[in-house]
N, C-alpha and C positions, 0 to 999 in steps of 0.2 A: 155272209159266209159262215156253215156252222163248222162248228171244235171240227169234227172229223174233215173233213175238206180241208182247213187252213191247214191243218195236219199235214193233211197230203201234200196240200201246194207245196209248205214250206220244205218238205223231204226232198221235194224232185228238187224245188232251188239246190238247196244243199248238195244235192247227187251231185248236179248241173256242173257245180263250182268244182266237184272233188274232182269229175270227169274232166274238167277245162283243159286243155292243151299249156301247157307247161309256158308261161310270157315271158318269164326271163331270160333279159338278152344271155347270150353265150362270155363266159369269162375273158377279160382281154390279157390277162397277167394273172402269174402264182398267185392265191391267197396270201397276204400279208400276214395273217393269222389264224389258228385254225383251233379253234371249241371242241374239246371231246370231251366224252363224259367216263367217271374211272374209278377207283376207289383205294383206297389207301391200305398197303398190304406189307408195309415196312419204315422202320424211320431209319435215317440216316446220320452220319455227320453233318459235322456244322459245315454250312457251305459257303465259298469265297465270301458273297455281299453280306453273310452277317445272319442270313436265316439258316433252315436246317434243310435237310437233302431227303427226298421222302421216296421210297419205291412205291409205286402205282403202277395199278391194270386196267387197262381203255376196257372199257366195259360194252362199248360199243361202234358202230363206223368201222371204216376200212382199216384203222389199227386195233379192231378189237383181238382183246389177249394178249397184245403186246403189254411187258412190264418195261416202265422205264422212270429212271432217275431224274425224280423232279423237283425245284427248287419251292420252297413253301413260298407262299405270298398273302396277300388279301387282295379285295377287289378296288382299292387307293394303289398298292404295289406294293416293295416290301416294308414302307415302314407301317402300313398295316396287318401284321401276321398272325393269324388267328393262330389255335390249338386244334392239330389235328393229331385224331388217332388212330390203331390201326382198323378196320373197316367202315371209316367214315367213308361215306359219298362223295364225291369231289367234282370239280369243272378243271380241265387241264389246258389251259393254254400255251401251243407250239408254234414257236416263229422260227422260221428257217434263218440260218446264219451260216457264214464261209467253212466254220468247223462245225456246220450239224443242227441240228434242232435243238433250241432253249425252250424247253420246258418246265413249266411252270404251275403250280396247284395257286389256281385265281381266287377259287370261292367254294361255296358252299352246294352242294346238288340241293337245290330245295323242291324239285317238282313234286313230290311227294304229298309234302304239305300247303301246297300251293292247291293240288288234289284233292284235297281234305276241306282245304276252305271252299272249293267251288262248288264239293258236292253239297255243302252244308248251304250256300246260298242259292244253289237251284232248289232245293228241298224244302228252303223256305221260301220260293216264290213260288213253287207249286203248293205248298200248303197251304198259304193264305191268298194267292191269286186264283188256285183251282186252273181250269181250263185254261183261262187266260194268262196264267204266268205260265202254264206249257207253250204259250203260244208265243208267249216273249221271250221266252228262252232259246224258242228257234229260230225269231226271227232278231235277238242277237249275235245266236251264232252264224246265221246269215251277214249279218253287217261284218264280224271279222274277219269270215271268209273273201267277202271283197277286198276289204282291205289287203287281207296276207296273199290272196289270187291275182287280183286285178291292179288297186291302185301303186301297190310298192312296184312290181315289176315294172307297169308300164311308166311309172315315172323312170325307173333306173334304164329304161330303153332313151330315154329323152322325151316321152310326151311332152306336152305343154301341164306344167301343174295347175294350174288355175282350170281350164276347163275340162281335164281331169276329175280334178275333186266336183265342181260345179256338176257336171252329172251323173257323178258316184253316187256323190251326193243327196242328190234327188234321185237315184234309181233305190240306194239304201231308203230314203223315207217310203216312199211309194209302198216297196216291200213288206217293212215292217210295220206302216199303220194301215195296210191294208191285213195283214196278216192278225193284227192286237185288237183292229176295230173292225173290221169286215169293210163290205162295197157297201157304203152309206153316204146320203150327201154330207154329212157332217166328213166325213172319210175326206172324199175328193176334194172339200174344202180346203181340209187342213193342209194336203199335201199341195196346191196351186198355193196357197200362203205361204208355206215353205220354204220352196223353189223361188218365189219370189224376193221372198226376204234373204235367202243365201244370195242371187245374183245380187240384192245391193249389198249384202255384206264383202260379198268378193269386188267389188267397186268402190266402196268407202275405204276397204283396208289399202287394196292397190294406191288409190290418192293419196294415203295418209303417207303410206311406203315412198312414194316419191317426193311428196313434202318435205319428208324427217330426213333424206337422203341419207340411209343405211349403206353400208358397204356391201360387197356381197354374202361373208357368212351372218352380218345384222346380229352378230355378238353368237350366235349360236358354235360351240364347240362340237356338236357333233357333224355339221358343216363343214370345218375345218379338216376333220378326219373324212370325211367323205371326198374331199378335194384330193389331199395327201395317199387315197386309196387308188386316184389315177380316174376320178368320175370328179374332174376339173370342170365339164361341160356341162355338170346337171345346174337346172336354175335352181341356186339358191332362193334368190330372195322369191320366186315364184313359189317353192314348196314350202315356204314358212306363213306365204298368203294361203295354199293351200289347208296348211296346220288349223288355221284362223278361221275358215269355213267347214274343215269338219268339227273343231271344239264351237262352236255356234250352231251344230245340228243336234246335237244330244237336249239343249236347251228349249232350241225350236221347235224338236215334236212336241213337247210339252206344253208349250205358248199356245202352237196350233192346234194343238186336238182338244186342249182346254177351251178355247175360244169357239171353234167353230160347235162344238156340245151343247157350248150355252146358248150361241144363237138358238140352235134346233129346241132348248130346253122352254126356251124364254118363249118361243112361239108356239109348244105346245101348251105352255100354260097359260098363254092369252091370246086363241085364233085369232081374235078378230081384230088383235092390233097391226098396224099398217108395216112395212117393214123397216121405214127409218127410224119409228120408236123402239121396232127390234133389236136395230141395230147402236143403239144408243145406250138404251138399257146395259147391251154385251160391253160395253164399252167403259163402262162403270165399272166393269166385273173386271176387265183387263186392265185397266188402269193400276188396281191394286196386285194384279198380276204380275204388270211390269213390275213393281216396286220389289218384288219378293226375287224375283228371276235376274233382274238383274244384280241385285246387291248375292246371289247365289254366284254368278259366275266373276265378278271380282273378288270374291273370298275365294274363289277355285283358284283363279291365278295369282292371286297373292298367296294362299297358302302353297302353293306349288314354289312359288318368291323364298318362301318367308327365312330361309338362313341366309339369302343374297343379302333381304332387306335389313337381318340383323346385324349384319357384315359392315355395311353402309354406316346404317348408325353408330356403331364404336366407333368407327373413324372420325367423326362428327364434324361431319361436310357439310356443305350446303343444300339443303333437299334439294333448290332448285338446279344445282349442278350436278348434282346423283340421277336426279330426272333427267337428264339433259343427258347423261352419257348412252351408247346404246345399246346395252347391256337392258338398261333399265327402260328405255324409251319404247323397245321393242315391245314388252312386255304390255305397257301403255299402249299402245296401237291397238295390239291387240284384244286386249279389256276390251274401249270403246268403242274398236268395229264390230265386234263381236254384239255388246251391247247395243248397239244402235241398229244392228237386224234385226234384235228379240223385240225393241221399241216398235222397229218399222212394221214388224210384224203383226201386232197385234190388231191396227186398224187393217192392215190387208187383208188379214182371214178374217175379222168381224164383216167386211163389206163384202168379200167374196161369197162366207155361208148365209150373207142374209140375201142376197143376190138369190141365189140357189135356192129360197123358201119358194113352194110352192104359191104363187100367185092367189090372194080370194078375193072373192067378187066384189068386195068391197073397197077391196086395198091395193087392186091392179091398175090402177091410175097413179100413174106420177111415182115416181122415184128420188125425188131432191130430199136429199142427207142433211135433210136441218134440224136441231134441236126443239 
């Protein structure tokens, strides 16, 4: 598929999603809470809890241009309370109560620089990826729009999360290494290796889930508020398996499209070798791949840890009882199902692309995978 084609595909995707018909279910009860955006156009006295009383203007939404008296905060609550002054940017959080709306300045308006940073890293993926980081650009924002389209709503409808994500999942890979790599056998490898490797990852984490016997929010506190918001019925411990096989896909395009390249590499550069020496050869390449990929997504989730696990340690427990709670256990699960798909994966796409080599006359006899 050349630049201008992938182009195009990836636009209509895009359109596709922005056109979707709207999946989320209908509200069952008042918002608990409600996010506007505002900015800061007076200070106030000190107010009752001990911070100060600030006027602000919604700047946007159904109250926009309304000024209203609001309580400083931070985003911990008020014993967090930043400096604000008069035309900062603000986030205003309003919860309804018997005598009125509490409102509150939570945080910082940061989309701006968040703006800044994004244009700076699309700018450098097209500069040094050239056509193909255009191409990955679209076919990321392709993946988010699934996400923020497709899998949130239909999960808060009550899908099933597991086979949800299982062929988002794979409908996201498909997408974007068709889009980054073109229609190549190497391509269709990568993607049947993928898919692969997700459904045993969505099966190893499930056993591990019922082994470890997790409760339902399995330590997660946004869980917790998800329950308390009156969506008591969504499956927890299913959408935390789901979490488990999207953070195991960002890893796996890379396993797979790695792997299956080198097959096709390895056979250009020696026709006339047979395809289980092909596939052997690749296998050597992957082996050091695993070691690099995986030790990458356990510093992913430990660095994502890493003030729980400082937390832990001051207290100076016993590892193995800190392991053992499921705070922590959770976390573990996830690591090694995770990892153990990137494993599984790398002999599935090395056997699939070398499978997929074109046959030669000499080497179309017999297929036994022996060293």
């Amino acid at each position: 598929m050349g630049n201008g084609w992938a182009i195009i595909v990836a636009c209509l995707l895009l359109f596709g999603l922005w056109r979707l018909p709207d999946l989320m279910p209908p509200a069952t009860s008042p918002l608990a809470l409600e996010l506007e955006h505002g900015r800061v156009v007076g200070q106030g006295a000190e107010a009752a809890p001990g911070g100060l009383t600030l006027r602000v203007q919604v700047l946007d939404g159904p109250r926009e241009g309304q000024i209203l008296d609001a309580s400083a905060q931070g985003p911990s609550g008020s014993h967090d309370v930043q400096i604000y002054r008069n035309g900062d940017e603000v986030i205003l959080s309003i919860s309804p109560s018997a005598t009125g709306p509490f409102v509150a300045v939570s945080d910082r308006w940061r989309a701006p620089a968040l703006g800044w940073m994004l244009g700076l890293f699309a700018a450098a993926v097209t500069l040094v990826g050239g056509w193909r980081g255009i191409r990955s650009l679209l076919a990321l924002a392709f993946t988010l729009g699934v996400m923020v389209r497709v899998v949130v709503p239909l999960l808060l409808a009550g899908w099933a999360p597991i086979p949800v994500a299982v062929v988002a999942a794979a409908a996201v890979n498909l997408a974007t290494i068709l889009l980054t790599e073109g229609v190549r056998r190497t391509t269709l490898a990568a993607v049947a290796g993928t898919f692969a490797a997700l459904c045993l990852t969505a099966v190893l984490a499930a056993a591990a889930t019922a082994i470890a016997v997790f409760t339902a929010t399995q330590g997660d506190e946004a869980l917790g508020y998800l329950q308390s918001m009156g969506l008591g019925g969504l499956d927890a411990g299913g959408l935390l398996l789901a979490a488990v096989i999207f953070g195991a896909l960002g890893v796996l395009d890379d396993v797979t499209v790695t792997q299956a390249a080198t097959v096709e590499e390895l056979a250009a550069a020696d026709p006339a070798a047979p395809r289980r020496r092909v596939f052997w050869r690749a296998m050597n390449v992957g082996r050091s791949h695993i070691a690099a990929t995986v030790n990458t997504l356990v510093l992913a989730y430990a660095g994502a840890s890493l003030p729980l696990l400082v937390l832990f340690a001051a207290g100076r427990q016993d590892p193995l009882i800190i392991a053992s709670g499921e705070v922590v256990a959770v976390e573990v699960v996830r690591t090694l199902a995770g990892s153990l798909g990137i494993v599984a994966a790398v002999p599935l796409t090395t056997l699939i692309a070398a499978l997929a080599l074109r046959p030669k006359a000499s080497t179309a006899r017999g297929m036994a995978l022996t060293p």
